[in-house]
Structures are given as C-alpha cells and as structure tokens.
TIKEDO-223366 format. One record per residue (C-alpha): residue number from 0; residue in three letters; y, x, z. Coordinates in steps of 0.02 Angstrom, whole numbers, plus 50000, padded with zeros to 5 digits. Each point is the difference from the previous one (the first is absolute). Example, Ala and Ser with C-alpha at 12.3 -4.5 7.8 and 13.67 -1.06 7.14 Angstrom:
REM TIKEDO-223366
[site 0,"Ala",[49775,50615,50390]];
[site 1,"Ser",[50172,50069,49967]];
***
This chain:
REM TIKEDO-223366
[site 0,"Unk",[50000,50000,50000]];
[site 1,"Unk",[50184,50056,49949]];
[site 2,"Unk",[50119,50014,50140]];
[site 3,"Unk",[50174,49986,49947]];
[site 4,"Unk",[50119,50065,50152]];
[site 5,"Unk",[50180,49922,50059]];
[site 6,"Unk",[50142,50122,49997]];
[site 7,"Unk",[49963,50004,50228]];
[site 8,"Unk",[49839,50042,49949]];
[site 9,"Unk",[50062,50131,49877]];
[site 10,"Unk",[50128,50072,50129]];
[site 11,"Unk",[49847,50042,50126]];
[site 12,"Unk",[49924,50079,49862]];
[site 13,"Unk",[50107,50108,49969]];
[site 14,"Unk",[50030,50055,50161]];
[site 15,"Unk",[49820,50048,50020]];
[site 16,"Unk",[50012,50089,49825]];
[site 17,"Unk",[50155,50092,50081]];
[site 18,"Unk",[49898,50086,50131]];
[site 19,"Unk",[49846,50032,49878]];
[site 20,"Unk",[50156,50089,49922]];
[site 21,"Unk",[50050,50101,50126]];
[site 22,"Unk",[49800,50046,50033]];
[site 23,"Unk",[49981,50056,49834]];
[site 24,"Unk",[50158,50106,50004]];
[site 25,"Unk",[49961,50073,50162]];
[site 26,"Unk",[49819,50032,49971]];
[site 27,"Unk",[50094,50103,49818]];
[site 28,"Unk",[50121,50112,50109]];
[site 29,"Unk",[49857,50042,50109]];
[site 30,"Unk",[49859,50033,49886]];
[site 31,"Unk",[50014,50201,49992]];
[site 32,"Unk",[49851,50137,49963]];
[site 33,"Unk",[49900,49996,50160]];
[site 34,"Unk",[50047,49810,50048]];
[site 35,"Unk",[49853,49900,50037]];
[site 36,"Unk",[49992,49814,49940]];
[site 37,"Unk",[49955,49940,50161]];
[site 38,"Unk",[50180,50057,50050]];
[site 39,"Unk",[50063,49913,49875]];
[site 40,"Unk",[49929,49864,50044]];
[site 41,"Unk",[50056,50000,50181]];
[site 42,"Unk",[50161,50008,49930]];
[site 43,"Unk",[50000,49859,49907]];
[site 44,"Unk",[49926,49901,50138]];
[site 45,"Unk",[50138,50044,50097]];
[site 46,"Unk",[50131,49946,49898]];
[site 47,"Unk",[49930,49844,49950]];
[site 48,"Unk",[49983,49950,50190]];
[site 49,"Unk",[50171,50059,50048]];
[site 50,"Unk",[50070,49906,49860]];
[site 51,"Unk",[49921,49829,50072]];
[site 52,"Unk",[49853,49984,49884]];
[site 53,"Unk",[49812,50033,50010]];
[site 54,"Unk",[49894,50112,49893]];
[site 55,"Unk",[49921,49881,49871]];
[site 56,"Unk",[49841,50092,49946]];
[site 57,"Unk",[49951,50085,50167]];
[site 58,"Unk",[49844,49888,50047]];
[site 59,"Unk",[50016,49906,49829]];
[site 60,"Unk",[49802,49980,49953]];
[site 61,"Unk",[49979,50120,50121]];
[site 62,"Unk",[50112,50122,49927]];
[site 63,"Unk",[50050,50131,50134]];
[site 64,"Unk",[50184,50057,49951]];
[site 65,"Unk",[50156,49978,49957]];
[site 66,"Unk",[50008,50074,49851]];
[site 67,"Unk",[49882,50039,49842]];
[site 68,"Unk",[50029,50190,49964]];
[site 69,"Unk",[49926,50043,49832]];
[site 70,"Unk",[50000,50176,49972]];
[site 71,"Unk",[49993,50069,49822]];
[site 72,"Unk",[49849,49918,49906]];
[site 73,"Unk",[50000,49846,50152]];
[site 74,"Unk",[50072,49840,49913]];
[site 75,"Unk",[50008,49910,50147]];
[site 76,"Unk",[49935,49945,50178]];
[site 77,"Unk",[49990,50177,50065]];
[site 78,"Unk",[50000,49994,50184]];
[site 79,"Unk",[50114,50137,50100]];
[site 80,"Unk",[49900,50122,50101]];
[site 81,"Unk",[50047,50162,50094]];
[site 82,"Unk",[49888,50079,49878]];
[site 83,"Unk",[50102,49991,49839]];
[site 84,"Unk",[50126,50126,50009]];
[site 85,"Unk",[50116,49977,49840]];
[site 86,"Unk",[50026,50158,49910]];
[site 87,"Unk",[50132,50073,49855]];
[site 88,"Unk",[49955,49937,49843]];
[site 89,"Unk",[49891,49819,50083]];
[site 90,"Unk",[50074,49828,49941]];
[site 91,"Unk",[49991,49859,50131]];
[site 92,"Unk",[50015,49810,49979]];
[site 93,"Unk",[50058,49919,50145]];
[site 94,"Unk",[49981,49810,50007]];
[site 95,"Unk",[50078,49902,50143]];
[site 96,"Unk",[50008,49804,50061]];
[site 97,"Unk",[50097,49936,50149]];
[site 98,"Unk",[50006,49810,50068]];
[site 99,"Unk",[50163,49928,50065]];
[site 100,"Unk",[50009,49809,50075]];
[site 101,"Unk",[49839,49975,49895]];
[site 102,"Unk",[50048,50060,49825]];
[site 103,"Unk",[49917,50157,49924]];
[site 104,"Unk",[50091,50152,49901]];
[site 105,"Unk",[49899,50118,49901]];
[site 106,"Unk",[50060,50150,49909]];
[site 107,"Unk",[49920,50185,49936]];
[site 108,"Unk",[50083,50143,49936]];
[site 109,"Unk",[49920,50188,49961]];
[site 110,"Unk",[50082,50162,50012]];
[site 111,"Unk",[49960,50197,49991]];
[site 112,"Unk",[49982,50103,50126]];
[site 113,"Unk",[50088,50171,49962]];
[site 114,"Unk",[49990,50030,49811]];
[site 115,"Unk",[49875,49918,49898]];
[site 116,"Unk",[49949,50046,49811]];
[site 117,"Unk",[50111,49915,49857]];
[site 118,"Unk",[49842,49905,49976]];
[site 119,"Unk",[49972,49919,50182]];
[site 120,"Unk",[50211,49960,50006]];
[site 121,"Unk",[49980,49926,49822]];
[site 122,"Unk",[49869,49868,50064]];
[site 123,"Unk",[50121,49951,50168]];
[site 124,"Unk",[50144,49993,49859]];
[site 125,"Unk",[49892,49869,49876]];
[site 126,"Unk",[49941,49906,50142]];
[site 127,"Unk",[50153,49978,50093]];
[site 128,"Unk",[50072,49954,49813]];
[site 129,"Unk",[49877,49852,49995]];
[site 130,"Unk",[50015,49937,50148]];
[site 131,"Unk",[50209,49967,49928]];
[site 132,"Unk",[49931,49930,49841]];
[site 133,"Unk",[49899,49860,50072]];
[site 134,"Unk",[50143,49972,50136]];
[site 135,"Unk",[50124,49965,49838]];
[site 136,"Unk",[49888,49864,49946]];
[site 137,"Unk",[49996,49913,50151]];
[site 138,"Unk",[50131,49847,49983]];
[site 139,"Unk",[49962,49813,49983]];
[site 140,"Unk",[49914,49940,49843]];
[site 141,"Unk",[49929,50164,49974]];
[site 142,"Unk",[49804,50019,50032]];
[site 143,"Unk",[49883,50081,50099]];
[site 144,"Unk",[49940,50119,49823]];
[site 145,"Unk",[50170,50048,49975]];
[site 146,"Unk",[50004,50113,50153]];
[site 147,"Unk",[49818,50050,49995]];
[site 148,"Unk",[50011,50040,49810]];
[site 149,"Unk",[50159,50116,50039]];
[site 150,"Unk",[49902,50095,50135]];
[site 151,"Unk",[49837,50046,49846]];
[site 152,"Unk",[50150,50019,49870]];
[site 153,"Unk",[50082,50156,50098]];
[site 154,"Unk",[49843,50055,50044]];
[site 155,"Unk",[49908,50030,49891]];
[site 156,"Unk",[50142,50062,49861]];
[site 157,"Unk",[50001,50130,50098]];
[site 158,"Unk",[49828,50042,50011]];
[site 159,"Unk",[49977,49930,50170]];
[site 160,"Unk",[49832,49893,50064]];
[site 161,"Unk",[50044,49835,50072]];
[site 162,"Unk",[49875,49943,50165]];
[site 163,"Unk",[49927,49823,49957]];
[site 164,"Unk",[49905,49991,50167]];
[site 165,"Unk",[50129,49980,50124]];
[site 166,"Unk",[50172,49886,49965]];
[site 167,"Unk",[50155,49930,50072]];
[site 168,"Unk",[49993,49842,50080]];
[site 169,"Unk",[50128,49859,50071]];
[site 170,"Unk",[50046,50026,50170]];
[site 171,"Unk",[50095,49901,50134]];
[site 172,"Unk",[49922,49910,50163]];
[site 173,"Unk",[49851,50102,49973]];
[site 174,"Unk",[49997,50175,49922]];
[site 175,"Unk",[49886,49944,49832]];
[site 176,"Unk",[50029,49882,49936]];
[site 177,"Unk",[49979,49884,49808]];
[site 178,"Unk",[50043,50050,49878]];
[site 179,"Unk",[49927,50164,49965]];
[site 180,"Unk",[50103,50117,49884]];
[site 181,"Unk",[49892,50142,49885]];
[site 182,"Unk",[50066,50136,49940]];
[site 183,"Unk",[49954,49942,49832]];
[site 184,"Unk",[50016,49847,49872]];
[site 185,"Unk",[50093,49920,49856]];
[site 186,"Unk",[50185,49959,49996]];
[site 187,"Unk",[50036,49819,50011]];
[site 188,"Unk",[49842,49951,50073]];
[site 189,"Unk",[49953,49956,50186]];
[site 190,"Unk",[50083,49900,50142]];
[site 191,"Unk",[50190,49949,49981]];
[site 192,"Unk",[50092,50087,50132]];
[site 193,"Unk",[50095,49878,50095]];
[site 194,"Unk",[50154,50029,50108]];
[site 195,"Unk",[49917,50038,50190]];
[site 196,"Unk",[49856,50081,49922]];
[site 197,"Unk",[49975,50160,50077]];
[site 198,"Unk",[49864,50136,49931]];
[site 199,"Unk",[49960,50180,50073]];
[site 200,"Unk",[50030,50089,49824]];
[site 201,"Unk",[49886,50171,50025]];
[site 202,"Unk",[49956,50119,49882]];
[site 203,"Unk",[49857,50098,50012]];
[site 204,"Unk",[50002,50129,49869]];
[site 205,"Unk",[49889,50154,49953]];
[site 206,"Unk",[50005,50166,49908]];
[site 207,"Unk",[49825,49958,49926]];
[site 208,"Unk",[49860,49882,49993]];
[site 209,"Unk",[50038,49829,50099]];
[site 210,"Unk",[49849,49983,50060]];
[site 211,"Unk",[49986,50007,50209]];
[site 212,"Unk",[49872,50055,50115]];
[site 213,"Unk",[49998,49937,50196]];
[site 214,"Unk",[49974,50134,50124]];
[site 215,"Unk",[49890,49963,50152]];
[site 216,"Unk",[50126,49932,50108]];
[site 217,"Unk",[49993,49851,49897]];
[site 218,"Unk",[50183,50028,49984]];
[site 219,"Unk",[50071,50128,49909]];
[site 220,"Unk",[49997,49993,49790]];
[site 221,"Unk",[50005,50146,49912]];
[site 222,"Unk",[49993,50068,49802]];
[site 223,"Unk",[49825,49987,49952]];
[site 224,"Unk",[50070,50137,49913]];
[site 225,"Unk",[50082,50106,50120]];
[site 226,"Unk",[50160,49992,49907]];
[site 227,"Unk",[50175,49958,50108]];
[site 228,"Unk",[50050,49821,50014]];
[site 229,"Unk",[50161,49954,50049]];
[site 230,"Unk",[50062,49800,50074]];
[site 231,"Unk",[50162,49917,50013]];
[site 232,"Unk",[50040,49816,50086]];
[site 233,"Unk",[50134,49875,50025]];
[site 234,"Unk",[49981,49849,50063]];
[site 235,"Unk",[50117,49883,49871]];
[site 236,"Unk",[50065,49842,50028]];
[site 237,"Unk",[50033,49892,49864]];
[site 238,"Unk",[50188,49953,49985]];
[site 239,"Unk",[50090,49834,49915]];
[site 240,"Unk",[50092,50137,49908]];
[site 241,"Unk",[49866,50145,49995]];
[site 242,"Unk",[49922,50109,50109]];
[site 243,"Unk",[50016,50075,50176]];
[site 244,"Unk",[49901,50132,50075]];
[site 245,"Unk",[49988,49970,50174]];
[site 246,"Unk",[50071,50140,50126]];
[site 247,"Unk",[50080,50124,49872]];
[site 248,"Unk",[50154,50061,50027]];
[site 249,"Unk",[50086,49929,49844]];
***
C-alpha cells in the first residue's frame, strides 16, 4: 500500500533526515587510516540520540548497529566491528536511518579514505552522479521508471554495473515501505508519483559484474566479483511543484 504523507508528516521527516545528516557527515570527518567502523558507528549513535532521535536499523531484523559500513567491494549491510580498521586507499559506504516522533529518514553516502586510485574515485563520482539524475525526475506526473531508468542510464554509459538485487523503497511510519524503487527500468513506465509520495532513492553501483554474494553474517553483500561498489541515498519527497530531499542543507 502507497502512503502519501501531509506536509506535518513531511516536517518530522525531515527532521529525522537532518540528524541521519549530521551522522553521515560526522561518521566522514572521522573516518581516517586506522579508524575502526565500530567507532564510527558509536559516533553516529551518539549524535542521533543527542539530536532527539533513535537509531533506526540497530535491532531492525535483528540488525545490531547503527550503521551499515561497506568497505571497498561491501555494497551494503556491513556491520561495524573493532576489527575493520580503514586504511589509505579503502572506500566505505556508510548507510544511516534515524526515527523522530515515528517517521523514518534514510540516507547513504561513500567516501575515500586517504587517496584512492582514479579508478575507485571515478566509481564514488558516477554513483553519486546517479543518485542526482533520478532525484531530477522526481516531480508529480513523472513515474517511478523515470528515476530508476536515470540511475542504469549513467551507469552504465560509463561502464559501470548496476545491483538489481537490492533497491530503494518508500519510507515513512515504518522504514520500508511500497513502493519499491530499482535501480533499473523504462522511462515513462511504473507508478505515478503523487505529491506526498516519498521513496528512499539508493544507488548501488559497481565497478564490475552486478552480481552479489551474501557473506555469512547473513548481512553483508558484497561483489561476487570482488570489484568496489559504491551507494548513495536520499530519502525524496514528492512535491506539488517537484522534489525535496529530506534533511539536505539546500
């Protein structure tokens, strides 16, 4: 079922996309050669609880973070440990959620730590690019293919794989929600998006093969390759007049 939000529900939204934020920036500035992810996550934890909110994934299906930290060829749902110590050259993906007065925000960005090869900055250039792309097509009228079809479109013209196992989602009184949103599809095909409508726009893109592999955790999705992947998220609500992505700093 669609869930199309009021502009109160909206407002909440966005202040729990405002600390997810401020996680994800904070979790950047501290991510150094030598940093551990668990720190990071503690960090983020932190912040989120000091801002008012609560962690949204930590105990989600049993998650047990925070954050995902997906280092290098990790798509997503890496779990922080005291083990991983980051090092010059890694890439990380950091995804975040926090709850505020019942409303979710979701968000993921990935960065390098130290310098990375032209190749590994490329990828966190293409993907961040696509994750733009799709957010231009979201206004009312448009549909759902529109944005998905802009994420393949970048992509893979530039020589990019494009993850078909995991995809955004809606999101509001519970962090998934209908409808979900691939990464992939036609232009002008798909839902309607309808002012209210609010998706988690998240590209998951990789330097090679799309194809995943699930590590024993039962968590944490990797290349099947080996190859780097890279993610980016908003959460987006549709506007009467466009777009807005909840908790940026416009």
């Amino acid at each position: 079922m669609i869930f199309l939000k009021s502009n109160d529900e909206l407002r909440f939204m966005d202040q729990a996309n405002r600390l997810v934020h401020q996680a994800l920036e904070a979790s950047r500035e501290a991510a150094k050669p030598g940093t551990t992810t668990a720190e990071l996550d503690t960090l983020a934890e932190r912040i989120i609880r000091e801002g008012g909110g609560e962690p949204a994934f930590k105990g989600y299906r049993g998650f047990p973070s925070t954050l995902c930290t997906s280092v290098n060829d990790e798509i997503v749902h890496g779990i922080p440990s005291r083990k991983v110590l980051l090092k010059e050259g890694d890439i990380l993906s950091v995804d975040c959620g926090a709850i505020v007065h019942g409303y979710y925000g979701d968000a993921a960005i990935t960065f390098p730590i130290g310098q990375v090869s032209p190749a590994a900055q490329k990828l966190i250039e293409v993907t961040r690019a696509c994750l733009e792309d799709a957010v231009a097509q979201v206004k009312p009228g448009g549909r759902l293919g529109d944005v998905a079809a802009a994420v393949q479109l970048r992509a893979e013209g530039e020589g990019f794989g494009v993850v078909r196992d995991f995809v955004g989602h809606g999101v509001g009184r519970a962090l998934h929600e209908d409808p979900q949103v691939p990464n992939y599809g036609k232009p002008g095909h798909g839902l309607q998006l309808k002012p209210g409508l609010v998706i988690a726009i998240e590209p998951m893109i990789t330097e090679g093969s799309w194809k995943i592999r699930v590590d024993a955790d039962g968590w944490t999705a990797r290349t099947e390759d080996g190859k780097l992947a890279a993610h980016f998220e908003y959460s987006v609500a549709v506007t009467d007049h466009g777009h807005w992505v909840l908790g940026r700093e416009e």
